[in-house]
Every structure is written in C-alpha cells, then in structure tokens.
mmCIF entry with sequence, helices, sheets and N, C-alpha, C, O atoms, coordinates in Angstrom:
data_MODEL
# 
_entry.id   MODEL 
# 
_entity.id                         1 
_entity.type                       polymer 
_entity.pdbx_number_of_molecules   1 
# 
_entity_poly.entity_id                      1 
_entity_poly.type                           'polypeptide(L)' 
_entity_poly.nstd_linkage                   no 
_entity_poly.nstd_monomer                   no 
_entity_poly.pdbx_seq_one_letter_code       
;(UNK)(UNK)(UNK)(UNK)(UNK)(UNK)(UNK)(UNK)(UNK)(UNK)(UNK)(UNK)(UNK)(UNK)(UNK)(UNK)
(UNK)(UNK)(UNK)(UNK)(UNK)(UNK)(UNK)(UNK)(UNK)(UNK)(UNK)(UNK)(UNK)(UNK)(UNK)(UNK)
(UNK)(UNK)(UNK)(UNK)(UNK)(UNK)(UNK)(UNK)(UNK)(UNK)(UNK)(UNK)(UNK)(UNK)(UNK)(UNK)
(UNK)(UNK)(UNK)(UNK)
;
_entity_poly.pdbx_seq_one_letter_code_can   XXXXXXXXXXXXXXXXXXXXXXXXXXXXXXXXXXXXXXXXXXXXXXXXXXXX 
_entity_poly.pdbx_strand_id                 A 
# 
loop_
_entity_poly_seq.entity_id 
_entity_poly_seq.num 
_entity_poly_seq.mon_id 
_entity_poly_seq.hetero 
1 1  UNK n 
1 2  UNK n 
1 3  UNK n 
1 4  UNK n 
1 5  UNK n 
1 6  UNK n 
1 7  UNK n 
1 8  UNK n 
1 9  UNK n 
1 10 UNK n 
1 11 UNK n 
1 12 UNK n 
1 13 UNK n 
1 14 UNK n 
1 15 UNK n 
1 16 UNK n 
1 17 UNK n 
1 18 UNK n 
1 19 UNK n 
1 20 UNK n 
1 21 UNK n 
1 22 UNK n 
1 23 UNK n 
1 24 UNK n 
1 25 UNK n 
1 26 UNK n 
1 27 UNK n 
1 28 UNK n 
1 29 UNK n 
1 30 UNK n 
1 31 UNK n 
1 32 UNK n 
1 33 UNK n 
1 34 UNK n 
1 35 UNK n 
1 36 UNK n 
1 37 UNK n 
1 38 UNK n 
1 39 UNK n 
1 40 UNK n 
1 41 UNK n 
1 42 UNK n 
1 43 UNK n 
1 44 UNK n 
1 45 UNK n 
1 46 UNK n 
1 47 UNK n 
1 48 UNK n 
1 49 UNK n 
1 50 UNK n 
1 51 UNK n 
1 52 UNK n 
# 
_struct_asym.id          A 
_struct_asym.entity_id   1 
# 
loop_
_struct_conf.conf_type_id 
_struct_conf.id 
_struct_conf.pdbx_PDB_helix_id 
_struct_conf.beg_label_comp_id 
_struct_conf.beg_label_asym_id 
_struct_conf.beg_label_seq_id 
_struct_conf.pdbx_beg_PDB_ins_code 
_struct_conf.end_label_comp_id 
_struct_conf.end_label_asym_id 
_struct_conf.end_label_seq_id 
_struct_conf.pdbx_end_PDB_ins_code 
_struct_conf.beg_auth_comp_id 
_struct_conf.beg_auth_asym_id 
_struct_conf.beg_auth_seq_id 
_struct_conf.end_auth_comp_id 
_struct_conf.end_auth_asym_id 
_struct_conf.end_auth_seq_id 
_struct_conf.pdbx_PDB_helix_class 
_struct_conf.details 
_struct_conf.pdbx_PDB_helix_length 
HELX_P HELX_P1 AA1 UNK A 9  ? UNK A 15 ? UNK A 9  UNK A 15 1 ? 7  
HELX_P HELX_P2 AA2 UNK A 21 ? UNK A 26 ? UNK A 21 UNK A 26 1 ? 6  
HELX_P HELX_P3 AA3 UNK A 28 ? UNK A 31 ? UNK A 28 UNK A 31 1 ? 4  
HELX_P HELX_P4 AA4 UNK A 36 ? UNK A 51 ? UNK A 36 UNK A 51 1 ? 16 
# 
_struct_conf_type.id          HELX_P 
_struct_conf_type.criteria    ? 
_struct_conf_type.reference   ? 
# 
loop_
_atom_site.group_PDB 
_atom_site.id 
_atom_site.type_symbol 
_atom_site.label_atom_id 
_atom_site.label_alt_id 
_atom_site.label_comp_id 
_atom_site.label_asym_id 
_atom_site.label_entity_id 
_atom_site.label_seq_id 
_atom_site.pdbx_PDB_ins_code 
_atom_site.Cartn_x 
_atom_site.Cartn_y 
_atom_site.Cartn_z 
_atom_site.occupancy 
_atom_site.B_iso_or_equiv 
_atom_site.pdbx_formal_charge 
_atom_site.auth_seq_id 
_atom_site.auth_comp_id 
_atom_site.auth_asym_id 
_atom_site.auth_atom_id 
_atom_site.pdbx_PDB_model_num 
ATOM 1   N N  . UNK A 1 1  ? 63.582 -79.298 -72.730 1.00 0.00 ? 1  UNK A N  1 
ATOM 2   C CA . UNK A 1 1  ? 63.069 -79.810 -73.970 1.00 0.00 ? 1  UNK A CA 1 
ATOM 3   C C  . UNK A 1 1  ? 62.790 -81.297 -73.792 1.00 0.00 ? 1  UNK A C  1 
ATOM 4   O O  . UNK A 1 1  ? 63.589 -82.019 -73.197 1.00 0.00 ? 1  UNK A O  1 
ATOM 5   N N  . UNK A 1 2  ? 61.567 -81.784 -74.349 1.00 0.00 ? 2  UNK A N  1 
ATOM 6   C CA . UNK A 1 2  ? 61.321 -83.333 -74.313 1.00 0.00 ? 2  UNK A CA 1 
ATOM 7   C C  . UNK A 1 2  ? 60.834 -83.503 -75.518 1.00 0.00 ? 2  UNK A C  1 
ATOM 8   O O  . UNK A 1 2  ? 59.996 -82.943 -76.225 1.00 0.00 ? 2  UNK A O  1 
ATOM 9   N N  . UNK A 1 3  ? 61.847 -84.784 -75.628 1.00 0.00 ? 3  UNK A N  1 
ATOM 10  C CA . UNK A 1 3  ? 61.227 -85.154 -76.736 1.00 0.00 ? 3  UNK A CA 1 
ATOM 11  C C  . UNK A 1 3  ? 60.385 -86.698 -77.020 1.00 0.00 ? 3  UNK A C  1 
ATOM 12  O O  . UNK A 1 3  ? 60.548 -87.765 -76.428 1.00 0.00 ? 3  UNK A O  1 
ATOM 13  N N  . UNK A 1 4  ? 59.809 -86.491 -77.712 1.00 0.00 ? 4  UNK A N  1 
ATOM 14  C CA . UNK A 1 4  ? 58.882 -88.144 -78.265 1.00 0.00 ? 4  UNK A CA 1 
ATOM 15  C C  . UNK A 1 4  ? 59.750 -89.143 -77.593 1.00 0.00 ? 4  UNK A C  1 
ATOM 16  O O  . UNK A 1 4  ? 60.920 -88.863 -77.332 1.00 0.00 ? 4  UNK A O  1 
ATOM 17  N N  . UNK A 1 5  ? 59.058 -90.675 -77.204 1.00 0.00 ? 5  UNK A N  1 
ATOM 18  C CA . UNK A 1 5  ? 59.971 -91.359 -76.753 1.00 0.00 ? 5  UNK A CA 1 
ATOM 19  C C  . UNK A 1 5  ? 60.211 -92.399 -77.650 1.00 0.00 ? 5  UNK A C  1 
ATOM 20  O O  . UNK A 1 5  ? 60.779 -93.412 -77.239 1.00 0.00 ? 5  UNK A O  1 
ATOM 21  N N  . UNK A 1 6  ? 59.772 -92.275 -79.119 1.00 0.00 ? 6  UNK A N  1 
ATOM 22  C CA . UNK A 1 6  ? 59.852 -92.732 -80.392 1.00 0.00 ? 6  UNK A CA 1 
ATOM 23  C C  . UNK A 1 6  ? 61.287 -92.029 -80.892 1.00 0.00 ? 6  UNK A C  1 
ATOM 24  O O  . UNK A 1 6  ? 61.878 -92.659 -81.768 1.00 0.00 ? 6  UNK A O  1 
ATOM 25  N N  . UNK A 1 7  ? 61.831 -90.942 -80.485 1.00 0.00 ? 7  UNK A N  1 
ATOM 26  C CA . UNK A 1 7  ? 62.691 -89.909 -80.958 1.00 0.00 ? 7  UNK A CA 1 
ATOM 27  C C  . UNK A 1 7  ? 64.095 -91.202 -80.608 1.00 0.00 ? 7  UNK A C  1 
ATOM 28  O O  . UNK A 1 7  ? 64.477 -91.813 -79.610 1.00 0.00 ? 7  UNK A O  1 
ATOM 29  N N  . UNK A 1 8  ? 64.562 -91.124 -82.261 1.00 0.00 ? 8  UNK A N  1 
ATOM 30  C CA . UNK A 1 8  ? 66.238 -91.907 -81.877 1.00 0.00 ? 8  UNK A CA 1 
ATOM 31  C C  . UNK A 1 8  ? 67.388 -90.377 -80.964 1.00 0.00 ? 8  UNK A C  1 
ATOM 32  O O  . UNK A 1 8  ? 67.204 -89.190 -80.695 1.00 0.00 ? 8  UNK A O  1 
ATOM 33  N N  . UNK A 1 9  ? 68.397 -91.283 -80.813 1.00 0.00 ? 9  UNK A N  1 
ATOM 34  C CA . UNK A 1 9  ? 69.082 -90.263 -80.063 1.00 0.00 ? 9  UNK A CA 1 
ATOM 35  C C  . UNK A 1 9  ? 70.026 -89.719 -81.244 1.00 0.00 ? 9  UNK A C  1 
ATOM 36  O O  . UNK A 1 9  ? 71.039 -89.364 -80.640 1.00 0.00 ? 9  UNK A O  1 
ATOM 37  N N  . UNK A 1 10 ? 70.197 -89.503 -82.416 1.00 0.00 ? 10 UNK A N  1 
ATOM 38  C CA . UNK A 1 10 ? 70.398 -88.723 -83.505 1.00 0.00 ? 10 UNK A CA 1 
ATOM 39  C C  . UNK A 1 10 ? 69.366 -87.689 -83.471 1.00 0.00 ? 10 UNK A C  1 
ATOM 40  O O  . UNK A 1 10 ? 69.663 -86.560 -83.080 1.00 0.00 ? 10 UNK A O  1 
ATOM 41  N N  . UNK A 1 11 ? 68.169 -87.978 -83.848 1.00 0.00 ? 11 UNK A N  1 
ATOM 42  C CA . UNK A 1 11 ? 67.114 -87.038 -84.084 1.00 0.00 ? 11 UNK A CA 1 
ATOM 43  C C  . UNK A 1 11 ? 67.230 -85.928 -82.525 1.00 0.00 ? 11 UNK A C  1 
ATOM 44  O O  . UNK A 1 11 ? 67.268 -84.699 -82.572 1.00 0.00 ? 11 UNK A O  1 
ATOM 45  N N  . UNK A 1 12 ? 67.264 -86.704 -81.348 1.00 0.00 ? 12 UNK A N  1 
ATOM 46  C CA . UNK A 1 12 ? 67.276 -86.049 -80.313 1.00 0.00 ? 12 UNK A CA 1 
ATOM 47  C C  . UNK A 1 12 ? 68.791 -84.673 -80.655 1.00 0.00 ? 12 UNK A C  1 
ATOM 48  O O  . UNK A 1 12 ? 68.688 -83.472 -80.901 1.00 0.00 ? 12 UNK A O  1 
ATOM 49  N N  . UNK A 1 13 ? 70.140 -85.619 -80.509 1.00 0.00 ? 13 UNK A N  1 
ATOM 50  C CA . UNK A 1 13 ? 71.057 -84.787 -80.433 1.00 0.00 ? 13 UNK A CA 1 
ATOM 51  C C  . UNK A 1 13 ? 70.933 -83.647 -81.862 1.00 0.00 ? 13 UNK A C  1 
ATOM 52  O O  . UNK A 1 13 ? 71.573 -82.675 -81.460 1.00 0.00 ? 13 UNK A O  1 
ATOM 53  N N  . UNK A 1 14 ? 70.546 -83.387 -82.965 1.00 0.00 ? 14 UNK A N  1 
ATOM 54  C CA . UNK A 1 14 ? 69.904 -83.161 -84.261 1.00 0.00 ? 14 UNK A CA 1 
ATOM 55  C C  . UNK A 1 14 ? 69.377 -81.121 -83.673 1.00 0.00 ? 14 UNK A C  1 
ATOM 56  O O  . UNK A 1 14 ? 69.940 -80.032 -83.783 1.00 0.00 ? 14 UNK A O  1 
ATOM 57  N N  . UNK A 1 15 ? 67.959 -81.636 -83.044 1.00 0.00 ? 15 UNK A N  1 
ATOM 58  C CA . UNK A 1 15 ? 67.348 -80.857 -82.810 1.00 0.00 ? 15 UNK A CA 1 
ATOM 59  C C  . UNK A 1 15 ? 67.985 -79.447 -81.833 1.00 0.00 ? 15 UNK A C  1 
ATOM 60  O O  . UNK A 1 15 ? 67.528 -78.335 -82.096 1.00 0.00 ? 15 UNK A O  1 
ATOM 61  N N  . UNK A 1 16 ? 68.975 -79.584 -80.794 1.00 0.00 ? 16 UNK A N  1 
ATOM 62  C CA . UNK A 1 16 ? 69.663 -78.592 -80.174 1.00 0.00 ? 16 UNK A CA 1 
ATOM 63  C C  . UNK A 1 16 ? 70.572 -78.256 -81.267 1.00 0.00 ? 16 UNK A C  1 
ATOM 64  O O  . UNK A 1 16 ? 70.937 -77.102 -81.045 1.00 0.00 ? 16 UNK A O  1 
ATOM 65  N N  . UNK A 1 17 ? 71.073 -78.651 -82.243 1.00 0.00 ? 17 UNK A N  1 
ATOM 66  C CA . UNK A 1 17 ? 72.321 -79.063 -82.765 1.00 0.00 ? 17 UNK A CA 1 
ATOM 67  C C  . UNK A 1 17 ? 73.761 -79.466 -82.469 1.00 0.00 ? 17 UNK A C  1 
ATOM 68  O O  . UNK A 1 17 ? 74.837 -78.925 -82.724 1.00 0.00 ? 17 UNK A O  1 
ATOM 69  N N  . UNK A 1 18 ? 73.457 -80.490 -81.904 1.00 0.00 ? 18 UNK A N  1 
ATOM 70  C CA . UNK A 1 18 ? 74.723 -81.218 -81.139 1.00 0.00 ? 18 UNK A CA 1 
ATOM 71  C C  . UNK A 1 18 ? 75.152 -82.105 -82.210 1.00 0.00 ? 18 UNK A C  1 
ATOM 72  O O  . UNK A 1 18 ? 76.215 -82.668 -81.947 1.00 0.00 ? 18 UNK A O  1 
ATOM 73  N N  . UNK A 1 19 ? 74.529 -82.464 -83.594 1.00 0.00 ? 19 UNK A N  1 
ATOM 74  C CA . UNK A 1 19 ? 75.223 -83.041 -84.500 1.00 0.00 ? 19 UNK A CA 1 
ATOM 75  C C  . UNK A 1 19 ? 74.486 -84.644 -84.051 1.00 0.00 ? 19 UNK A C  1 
ATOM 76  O O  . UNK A 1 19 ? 73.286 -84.825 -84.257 1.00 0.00 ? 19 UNK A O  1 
ATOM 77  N N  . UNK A 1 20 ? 75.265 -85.615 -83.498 1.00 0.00 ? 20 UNK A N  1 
ATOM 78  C CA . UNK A 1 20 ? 75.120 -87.096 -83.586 1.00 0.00 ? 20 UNK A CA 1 
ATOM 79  C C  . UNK A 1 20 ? 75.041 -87.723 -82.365 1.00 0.00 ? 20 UNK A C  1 
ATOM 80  O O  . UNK A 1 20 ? 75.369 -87.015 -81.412 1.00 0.00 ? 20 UNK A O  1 
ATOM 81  N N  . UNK A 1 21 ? 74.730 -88.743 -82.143 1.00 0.00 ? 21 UNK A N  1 
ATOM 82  C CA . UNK A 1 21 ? 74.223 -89.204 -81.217 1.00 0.00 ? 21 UNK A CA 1 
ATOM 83  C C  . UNK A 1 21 ? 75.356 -89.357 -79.654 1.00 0.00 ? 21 UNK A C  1 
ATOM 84  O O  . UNK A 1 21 ? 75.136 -89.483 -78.450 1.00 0.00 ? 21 UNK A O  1 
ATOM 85  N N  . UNK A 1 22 ? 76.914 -89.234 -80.741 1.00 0.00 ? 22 UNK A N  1 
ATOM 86  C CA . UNK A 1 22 ? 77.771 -89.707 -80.194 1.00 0.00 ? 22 UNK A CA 1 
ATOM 87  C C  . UNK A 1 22 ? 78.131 -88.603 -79.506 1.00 0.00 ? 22 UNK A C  1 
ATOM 88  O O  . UNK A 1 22 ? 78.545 -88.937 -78.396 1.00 0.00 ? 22 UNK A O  1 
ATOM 89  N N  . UNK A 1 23 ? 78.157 -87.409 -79.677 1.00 0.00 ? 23 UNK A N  1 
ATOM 90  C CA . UNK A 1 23 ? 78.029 -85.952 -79.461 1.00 0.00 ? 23 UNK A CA 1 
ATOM 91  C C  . UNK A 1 23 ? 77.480 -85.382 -78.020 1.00 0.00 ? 23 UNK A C  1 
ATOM 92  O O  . UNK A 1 23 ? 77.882 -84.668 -77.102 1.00 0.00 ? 23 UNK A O  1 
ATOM 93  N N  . UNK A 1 24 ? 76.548 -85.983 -78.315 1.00 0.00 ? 24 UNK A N  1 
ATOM 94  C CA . UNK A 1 24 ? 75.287 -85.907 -77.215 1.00 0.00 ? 24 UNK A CA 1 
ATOM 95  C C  . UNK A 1 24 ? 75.863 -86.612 -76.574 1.00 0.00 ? 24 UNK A C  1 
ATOM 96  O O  . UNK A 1 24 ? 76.817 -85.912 -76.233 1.00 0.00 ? 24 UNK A O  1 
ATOM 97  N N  . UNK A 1 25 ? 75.984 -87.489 -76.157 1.00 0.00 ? 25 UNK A N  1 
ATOM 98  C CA . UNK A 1 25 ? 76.525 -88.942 -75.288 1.00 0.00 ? 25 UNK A CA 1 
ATOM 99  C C  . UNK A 1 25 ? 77.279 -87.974 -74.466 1.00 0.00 ? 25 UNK A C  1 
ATOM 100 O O  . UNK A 1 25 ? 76.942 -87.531 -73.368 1.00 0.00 ? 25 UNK A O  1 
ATOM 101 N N  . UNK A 1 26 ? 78.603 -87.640 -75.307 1.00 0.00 ? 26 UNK A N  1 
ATOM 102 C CA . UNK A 1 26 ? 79.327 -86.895 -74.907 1.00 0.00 ? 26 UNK A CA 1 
ATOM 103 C C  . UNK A 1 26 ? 79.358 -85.517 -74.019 1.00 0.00 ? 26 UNK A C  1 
ATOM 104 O O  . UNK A 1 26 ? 80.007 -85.180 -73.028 1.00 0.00 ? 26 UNK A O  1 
ATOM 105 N N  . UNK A 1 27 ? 78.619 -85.039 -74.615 1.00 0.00 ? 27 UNK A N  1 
ATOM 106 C CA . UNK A 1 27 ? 77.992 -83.385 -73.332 1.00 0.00 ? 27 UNK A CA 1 
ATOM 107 C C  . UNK A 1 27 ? 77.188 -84.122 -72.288 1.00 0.00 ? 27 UNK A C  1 
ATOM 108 O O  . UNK A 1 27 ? 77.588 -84.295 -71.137 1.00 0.00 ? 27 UNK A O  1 
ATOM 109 N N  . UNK A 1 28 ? 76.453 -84.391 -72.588 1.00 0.00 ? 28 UNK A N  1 
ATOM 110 C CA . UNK A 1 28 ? 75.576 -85.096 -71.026 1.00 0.00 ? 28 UNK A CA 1 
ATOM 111 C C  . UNK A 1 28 ? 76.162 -85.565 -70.398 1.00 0.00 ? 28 UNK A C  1 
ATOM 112 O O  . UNK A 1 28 ? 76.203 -85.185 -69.227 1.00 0.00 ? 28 UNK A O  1 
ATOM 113 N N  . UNK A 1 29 ? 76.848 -86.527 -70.792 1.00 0.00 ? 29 UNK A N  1 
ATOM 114 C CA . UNK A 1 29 ? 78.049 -86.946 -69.430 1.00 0.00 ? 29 UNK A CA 1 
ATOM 115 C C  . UNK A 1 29 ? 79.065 -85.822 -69.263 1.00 0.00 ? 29 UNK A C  1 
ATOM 116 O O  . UNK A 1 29 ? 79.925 -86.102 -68.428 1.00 0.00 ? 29 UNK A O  1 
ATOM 117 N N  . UNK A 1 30 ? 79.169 -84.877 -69.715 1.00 0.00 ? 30 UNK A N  1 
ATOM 118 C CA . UNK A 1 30 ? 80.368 -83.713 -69.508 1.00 0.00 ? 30 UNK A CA 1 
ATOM 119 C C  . UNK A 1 30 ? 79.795 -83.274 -68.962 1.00 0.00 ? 30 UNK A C  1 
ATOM 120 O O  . UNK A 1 30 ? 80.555 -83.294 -67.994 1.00 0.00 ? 30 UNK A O  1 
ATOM 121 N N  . UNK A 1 31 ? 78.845 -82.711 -68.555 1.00 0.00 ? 31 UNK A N  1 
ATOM 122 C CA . UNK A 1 31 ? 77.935 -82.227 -67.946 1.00 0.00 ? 31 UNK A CA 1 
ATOM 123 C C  . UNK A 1 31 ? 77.074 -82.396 -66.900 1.00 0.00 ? 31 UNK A C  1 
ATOM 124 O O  . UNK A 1 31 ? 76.736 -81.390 -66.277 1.00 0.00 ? 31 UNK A O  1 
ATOM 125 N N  . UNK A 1 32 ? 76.712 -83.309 -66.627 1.00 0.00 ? 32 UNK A N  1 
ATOM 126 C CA . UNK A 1 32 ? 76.122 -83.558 -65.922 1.00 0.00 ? 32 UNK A CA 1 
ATOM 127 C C  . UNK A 1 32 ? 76.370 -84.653 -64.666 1.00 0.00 ? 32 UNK A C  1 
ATOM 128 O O  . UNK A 1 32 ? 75.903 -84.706 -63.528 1.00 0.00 ? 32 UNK A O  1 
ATOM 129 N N  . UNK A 1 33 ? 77.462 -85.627 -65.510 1.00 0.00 ? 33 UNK A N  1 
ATOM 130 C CA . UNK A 1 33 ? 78.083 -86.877 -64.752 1.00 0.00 ? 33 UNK A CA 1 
ATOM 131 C C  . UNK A 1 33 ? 77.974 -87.855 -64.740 1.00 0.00 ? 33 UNK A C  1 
ATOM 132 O O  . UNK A 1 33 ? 78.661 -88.758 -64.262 1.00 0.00 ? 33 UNK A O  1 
ATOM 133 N N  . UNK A 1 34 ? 76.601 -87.826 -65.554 1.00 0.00 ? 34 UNK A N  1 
ATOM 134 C CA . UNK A 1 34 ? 76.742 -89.640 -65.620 1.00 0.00 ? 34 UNK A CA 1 
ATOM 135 C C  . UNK A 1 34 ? 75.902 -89.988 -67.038 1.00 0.00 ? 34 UNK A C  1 
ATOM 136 O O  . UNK A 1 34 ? 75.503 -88.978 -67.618 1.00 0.00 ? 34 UNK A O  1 
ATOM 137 N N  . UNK A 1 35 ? 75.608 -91.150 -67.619 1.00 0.00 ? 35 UNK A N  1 
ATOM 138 C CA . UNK A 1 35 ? 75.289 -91.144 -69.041 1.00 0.00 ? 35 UNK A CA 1 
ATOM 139 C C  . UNK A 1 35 ? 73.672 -91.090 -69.521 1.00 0.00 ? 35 UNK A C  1 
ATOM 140 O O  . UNK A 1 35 ? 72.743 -91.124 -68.714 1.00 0.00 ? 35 UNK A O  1 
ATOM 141 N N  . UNK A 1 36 ? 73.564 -91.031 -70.486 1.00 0.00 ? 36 UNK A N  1 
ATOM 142 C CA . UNK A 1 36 ? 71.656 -90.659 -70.247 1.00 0.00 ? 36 UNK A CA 1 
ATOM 143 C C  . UNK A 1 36 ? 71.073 -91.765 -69.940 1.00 0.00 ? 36 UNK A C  1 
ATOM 144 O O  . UNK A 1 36 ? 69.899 -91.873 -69.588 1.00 0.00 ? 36 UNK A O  1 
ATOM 145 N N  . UNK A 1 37 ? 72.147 -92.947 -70.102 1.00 0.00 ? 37 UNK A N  1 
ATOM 146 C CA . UNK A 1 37 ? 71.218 -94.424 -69.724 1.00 0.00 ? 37 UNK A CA 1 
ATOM 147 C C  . UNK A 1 37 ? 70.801 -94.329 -68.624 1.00 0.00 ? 37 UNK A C  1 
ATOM 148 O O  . UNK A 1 37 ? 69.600 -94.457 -68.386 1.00 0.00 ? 37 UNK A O  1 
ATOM 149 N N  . UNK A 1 38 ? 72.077 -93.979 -67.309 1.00 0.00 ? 38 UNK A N  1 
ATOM 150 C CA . UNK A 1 38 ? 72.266 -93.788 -66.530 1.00 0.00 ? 38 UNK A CA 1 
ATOM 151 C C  . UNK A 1 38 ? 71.196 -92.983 -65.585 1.00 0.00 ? 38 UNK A C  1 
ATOM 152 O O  . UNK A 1 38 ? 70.783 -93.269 -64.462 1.00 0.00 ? 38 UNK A O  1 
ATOM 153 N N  . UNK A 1 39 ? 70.882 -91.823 -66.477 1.00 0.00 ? 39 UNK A N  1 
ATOM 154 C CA . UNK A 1 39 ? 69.959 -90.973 -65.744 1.00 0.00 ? 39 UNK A CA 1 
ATOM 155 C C  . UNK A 1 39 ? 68.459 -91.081 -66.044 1.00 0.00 ? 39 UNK A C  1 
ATOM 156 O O  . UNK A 1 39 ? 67.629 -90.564 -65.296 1.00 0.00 ? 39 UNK A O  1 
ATOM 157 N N  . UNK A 1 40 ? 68.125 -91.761 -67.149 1.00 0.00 ? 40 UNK A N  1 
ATOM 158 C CA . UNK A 1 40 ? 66.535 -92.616 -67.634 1.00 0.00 ? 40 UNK A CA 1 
ATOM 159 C C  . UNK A 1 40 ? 66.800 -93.651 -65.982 1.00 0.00 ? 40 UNK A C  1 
ATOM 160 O O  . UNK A 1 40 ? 66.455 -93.245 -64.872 1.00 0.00 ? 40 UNK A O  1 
ATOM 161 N N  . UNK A 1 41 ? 67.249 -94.541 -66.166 1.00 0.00 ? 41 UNK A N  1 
ATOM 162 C CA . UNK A 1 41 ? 67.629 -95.377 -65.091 1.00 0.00 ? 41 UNK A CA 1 
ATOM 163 C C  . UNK A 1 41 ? 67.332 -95.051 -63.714 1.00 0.00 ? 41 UNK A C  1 
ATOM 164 O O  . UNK A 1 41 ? 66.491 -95.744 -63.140 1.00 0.00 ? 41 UNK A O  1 
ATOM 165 N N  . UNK A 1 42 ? 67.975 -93.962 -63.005 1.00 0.00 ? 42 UNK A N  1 
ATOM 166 C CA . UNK A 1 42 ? 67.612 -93.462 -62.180 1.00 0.00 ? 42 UNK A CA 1 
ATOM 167 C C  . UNK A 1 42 ? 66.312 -92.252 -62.434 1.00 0.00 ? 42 UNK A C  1 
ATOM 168 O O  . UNK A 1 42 ? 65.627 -92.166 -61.414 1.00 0.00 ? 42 UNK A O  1 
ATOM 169 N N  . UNK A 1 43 ? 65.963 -91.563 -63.265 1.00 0.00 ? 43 UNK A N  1 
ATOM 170 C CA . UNK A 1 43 ? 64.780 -91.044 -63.195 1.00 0.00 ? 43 UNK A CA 1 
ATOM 171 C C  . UNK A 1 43 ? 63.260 -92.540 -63.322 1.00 0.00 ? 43 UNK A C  1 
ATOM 172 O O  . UNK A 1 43 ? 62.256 -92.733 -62.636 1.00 0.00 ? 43 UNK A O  1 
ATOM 173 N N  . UNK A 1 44 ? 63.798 -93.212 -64.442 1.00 0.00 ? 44 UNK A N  1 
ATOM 174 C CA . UNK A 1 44 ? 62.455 -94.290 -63.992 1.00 0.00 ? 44 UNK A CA 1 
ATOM 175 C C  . UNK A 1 44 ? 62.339 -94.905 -62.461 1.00 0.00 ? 44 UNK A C  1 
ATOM 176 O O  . UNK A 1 44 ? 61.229 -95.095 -61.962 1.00 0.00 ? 44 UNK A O  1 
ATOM 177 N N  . UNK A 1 45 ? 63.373 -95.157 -61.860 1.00 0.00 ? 45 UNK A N  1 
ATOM 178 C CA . UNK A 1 45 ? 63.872 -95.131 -60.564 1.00 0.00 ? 45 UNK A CA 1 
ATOM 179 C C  . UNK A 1 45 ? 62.319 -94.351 -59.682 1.00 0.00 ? 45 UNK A C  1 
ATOM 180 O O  . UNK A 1 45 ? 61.193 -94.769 -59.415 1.00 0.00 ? 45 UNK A O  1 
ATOM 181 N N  . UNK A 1 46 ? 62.897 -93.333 -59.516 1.00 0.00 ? 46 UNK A N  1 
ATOM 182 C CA . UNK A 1 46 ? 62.078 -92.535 -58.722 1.00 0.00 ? 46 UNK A CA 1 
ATOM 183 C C  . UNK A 1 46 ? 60.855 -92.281 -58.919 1.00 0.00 ? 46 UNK A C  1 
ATOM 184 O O  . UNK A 1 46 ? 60.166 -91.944 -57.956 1.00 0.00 ? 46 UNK A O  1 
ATOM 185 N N  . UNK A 1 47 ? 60.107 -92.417 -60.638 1.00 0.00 ? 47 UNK A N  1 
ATOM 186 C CA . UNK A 1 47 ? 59.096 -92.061 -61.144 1.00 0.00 ? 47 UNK A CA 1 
ATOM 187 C C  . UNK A 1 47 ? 58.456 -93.285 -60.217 1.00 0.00 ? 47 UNK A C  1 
ATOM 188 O O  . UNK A 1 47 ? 57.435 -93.325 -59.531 1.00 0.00 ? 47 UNK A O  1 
ATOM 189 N N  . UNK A 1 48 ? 59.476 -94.248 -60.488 1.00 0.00 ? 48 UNK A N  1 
ATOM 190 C CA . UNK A 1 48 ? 58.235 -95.900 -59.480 1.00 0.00 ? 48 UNK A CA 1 
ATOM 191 C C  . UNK A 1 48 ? 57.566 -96.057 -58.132 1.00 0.00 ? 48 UNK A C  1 
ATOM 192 O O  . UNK A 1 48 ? 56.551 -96.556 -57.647 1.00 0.00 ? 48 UNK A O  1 
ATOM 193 N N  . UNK A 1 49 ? 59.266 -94.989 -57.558 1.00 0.00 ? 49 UNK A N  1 
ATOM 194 C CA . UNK A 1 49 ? 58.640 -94.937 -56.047 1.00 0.00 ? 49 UNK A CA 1 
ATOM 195 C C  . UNK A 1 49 ? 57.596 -93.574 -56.008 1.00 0.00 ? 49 UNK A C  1 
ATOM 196 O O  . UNK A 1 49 ? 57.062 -93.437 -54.907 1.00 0.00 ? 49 UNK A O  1 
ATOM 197 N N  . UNK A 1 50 ? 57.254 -92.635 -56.946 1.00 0.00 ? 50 UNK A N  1 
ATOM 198 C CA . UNK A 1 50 ? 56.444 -91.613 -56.571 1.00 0.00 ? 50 UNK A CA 1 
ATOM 199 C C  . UNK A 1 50 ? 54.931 -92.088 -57.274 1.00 0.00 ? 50 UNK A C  1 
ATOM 200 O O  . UNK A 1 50 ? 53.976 -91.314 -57.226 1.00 0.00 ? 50 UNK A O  1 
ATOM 201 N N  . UNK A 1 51 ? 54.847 -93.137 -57.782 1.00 0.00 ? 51 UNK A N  1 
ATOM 202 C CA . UNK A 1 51 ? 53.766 -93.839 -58.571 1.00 0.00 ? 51 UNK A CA 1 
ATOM 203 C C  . UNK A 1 51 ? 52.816 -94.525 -57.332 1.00 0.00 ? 51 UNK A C  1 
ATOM 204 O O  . UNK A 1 51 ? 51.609 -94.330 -57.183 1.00 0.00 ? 51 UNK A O  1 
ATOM 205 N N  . UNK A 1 52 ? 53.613 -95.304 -56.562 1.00 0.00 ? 52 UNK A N  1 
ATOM 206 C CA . UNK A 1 52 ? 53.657 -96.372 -55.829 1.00 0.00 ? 52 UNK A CA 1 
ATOM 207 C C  . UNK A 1 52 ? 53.113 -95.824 -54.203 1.00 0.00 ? 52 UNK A C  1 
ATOM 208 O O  . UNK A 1 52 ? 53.047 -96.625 -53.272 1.00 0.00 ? 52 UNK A O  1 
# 
C-alpha cells in the first residue's frame, strides 16, 4: 500500500487500522527493525544511487 506523500502518519496508520501514529511507529519497528524514518532514509538512499 502507498500512500500520498501529503498523507500525515495518523491518516497513514488510520487507513490499515492501526489506530495512531504512535501505533504504527510501533509495528514497523516490531517488525521490521528499524523505524520508518529510518527506512525512508535508507530507501531515499538507494533510490539516489539507482537515479545516478
């Protein structure tokens, strides 16, 4: 699922129904390992070197 990059991370966590932003925070890093900053971060990361 993607969403708008206008989308707050309420509206984001909202739409699966994960409730609040804080929620979300919470499963993605339970999940996955590291925080969504974290993984924007490293996905813009790579988007630069495959641009480039």
């Amino acid at each position: 699922m993607r969403s708008p990059p206008t989308a707050t991370m309420d509206r984001i966590a909202a739409d699966p129904g994960l409730g609040t932003a804080v929620n979300l925070r919470h499963h993605f890093h339970r999940v996955l390992g590291v925080t969504p900053a974290a993984h924007r971060a490293a996905f813009r990361s790579t988007t630069a070197r495959r641009a480039s």
